[in-house]
MDTraj code that builds the backbone (N, CA, C; nanometers):
import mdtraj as md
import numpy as np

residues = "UNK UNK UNK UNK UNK UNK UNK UNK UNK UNK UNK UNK UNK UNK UNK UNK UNK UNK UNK UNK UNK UNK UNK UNK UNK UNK UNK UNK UNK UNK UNK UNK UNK UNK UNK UNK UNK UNK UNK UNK UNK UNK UNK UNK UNK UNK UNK UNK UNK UNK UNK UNK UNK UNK UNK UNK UNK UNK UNK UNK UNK UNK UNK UNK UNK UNK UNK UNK UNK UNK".split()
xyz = np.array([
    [4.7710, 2.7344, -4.2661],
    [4.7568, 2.8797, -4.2661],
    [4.6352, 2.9175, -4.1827],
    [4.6731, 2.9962, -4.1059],
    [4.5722, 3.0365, -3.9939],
    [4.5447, 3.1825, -4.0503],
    [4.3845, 3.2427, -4.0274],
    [4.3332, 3.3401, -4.1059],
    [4.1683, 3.3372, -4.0108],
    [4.1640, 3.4997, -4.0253],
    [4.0292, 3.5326, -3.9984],
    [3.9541, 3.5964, -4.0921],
    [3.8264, 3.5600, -4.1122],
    [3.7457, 3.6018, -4.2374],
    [3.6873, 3.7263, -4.1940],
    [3.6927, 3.7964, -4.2574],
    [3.5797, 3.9424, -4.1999],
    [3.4970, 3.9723, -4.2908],
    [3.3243, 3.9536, -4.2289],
    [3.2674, 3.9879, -4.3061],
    [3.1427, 4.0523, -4.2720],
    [3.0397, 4.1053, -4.3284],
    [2.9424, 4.2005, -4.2929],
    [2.9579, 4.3423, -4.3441],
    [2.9354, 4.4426, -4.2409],
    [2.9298, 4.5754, -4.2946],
    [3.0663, 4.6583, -4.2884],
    [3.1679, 4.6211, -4.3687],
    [3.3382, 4.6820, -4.3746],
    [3.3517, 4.7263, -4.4676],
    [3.4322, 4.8039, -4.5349],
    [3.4817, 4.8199, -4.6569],
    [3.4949, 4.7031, -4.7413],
    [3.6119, 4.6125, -4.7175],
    [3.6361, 4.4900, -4.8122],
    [3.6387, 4.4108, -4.7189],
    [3.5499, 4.3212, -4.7253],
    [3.5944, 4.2241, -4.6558],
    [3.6312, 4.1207, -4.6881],
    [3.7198, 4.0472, -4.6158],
    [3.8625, 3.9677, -4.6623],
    [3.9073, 3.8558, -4.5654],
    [3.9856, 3.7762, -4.6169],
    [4.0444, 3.7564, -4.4804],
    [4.1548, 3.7722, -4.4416],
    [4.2225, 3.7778, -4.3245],
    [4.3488, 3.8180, -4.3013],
    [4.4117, 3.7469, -4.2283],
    [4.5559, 3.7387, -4.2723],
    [4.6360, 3.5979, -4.1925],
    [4.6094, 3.6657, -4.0433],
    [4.6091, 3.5437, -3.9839],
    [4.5946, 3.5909, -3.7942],
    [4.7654, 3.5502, -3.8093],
    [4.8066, 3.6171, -3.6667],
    [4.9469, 3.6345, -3.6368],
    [4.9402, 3.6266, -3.4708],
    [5.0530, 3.5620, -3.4014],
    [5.0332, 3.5884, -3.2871],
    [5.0158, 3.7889, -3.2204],
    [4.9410, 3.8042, -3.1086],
    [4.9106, 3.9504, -3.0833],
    [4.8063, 4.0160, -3.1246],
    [4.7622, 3.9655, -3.2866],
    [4.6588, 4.0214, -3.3333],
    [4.5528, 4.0666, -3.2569],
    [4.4825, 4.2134, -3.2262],
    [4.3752, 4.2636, -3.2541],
    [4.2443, 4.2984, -3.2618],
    [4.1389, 4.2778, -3.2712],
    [4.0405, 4.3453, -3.3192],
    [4.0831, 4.4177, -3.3706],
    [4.0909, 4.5345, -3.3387],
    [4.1609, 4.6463, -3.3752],
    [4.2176, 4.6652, -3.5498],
    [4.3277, 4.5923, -3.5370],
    [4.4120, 4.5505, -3.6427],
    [4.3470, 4.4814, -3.7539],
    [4.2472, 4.3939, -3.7435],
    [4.1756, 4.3393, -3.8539],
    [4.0476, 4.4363, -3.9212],
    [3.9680, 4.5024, -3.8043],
    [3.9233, 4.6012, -3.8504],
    [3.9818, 4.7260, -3.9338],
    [4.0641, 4.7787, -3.9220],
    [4.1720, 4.8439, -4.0198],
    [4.2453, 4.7817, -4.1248],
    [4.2617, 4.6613, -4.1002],
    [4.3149, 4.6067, -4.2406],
    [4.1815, 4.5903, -4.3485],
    [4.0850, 4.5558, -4.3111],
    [3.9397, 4.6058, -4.3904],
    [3.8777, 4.6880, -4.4532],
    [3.9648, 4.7946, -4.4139],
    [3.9407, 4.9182, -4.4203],
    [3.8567, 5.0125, -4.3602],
    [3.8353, 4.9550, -4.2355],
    [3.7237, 4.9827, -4.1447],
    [3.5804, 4.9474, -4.1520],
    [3.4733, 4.9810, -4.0877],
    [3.3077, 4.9919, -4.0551],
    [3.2702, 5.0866, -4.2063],
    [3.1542, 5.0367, -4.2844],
    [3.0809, 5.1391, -4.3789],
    [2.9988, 5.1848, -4.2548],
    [2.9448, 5.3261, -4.3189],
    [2.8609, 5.3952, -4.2978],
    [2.7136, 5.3325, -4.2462],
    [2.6722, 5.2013, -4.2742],
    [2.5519, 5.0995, -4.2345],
    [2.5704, 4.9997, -4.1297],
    [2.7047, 4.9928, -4.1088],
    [2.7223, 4.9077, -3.9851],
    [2.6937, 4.9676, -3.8645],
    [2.6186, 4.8686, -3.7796],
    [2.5825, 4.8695, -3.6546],
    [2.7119, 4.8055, -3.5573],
    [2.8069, 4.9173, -3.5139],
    [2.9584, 4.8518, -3.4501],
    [2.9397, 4.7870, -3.3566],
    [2.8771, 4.8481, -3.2899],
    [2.8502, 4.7534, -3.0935],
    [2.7444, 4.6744, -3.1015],
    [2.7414, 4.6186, -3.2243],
    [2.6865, 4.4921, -3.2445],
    [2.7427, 4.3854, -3.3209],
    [2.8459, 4.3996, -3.3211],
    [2.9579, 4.3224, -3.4111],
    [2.9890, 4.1826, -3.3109],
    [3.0367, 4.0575, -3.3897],
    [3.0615, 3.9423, -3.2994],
    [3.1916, 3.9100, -3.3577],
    [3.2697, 3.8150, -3.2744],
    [3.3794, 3.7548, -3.3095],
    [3.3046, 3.6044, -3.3387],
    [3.3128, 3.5293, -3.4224],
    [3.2376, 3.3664, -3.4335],
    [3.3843, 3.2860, -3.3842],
    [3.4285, 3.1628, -3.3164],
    [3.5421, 3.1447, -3.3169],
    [3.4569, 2.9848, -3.3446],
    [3.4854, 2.9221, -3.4330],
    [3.5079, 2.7229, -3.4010],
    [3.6297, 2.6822, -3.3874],
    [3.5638, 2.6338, -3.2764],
    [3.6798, 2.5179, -3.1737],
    [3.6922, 2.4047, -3.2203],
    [3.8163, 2.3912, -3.2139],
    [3.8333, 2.1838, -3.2565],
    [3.7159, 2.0662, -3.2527],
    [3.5991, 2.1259, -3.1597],
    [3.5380, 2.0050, -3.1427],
    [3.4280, 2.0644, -3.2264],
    [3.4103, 2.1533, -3.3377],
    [3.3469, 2.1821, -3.4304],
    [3.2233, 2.2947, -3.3778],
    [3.2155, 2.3131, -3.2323],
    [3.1174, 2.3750, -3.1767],
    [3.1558, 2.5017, -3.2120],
    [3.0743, 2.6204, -3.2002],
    [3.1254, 2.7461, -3.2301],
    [3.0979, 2.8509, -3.0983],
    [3.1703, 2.9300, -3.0504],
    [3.1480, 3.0446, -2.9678],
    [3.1542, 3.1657, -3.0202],
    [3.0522, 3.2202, -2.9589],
    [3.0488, 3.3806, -2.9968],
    [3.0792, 3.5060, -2.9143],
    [3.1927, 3.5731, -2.9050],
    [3.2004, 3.7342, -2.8223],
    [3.1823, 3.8163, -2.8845],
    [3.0461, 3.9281, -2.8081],
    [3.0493, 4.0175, -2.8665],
    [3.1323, 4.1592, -2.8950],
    [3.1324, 4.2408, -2.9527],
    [3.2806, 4.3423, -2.9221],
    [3.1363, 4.4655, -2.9427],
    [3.2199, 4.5640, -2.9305],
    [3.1783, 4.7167, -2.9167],
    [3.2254, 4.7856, -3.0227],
    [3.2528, 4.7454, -3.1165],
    [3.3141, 4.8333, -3.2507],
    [3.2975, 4.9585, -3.2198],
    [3.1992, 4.9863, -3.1951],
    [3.2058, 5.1330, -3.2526],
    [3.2436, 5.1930, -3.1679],
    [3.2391, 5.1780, -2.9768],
    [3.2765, 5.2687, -2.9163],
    [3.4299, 5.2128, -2.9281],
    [3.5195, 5.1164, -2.9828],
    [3.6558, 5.0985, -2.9643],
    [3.7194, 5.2409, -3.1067],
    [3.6357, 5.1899, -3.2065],
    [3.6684, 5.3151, -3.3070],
    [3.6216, 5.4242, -3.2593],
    [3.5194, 5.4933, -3.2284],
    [3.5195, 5.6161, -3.1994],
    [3.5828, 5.6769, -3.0691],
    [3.5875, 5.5754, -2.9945],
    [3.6255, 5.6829, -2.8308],
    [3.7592, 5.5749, -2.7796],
    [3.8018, 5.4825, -2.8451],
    [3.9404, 5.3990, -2.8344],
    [3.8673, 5.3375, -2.7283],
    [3.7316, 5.3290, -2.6560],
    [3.7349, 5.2298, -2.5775],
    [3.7267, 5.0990, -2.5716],
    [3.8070, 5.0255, -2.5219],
    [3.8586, 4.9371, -2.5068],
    [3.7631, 4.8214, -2.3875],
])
top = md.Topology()
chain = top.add_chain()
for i, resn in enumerate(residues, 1):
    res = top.add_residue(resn, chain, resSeq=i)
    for name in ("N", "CA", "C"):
        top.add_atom(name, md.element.get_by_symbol(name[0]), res)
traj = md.Trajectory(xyz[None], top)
């Protein structure tokens, strides 16, 4: 079972099965979005890779929620 954990400043955070297509977007709303204390365009994706190392991208939360940019 493949799944992404979300956690920090969201409503609930959870994790949610990943699916092919998935999102940002989509996991942030299944969360129930950003609280009121989150800092969005400072949000990271953490990903570990098979060889146990981890990479980090950062995203823009907040301008993707507030202005859909992408």
């Amino acid at each position: 079972l493949r799944q992404v954990n979300v956690v920090g400043q969201v409503r609930t955070p959870q994790a949610v099965p990943y699916r092919d297509g998935l999102r940002v977007l989509d996991v942030v709303l299944a969360v129930g979005g950003l609280t009121e204390f989150a800092a969005g365009n400072r949000a990271r994706i953490v990903r570990t890779l098979e060889d146990g190392s981890r990479r980090e991208i950062r995203v823009r939360l907040g301008d993707l929620l507030s202005r859909g940019d992408l």
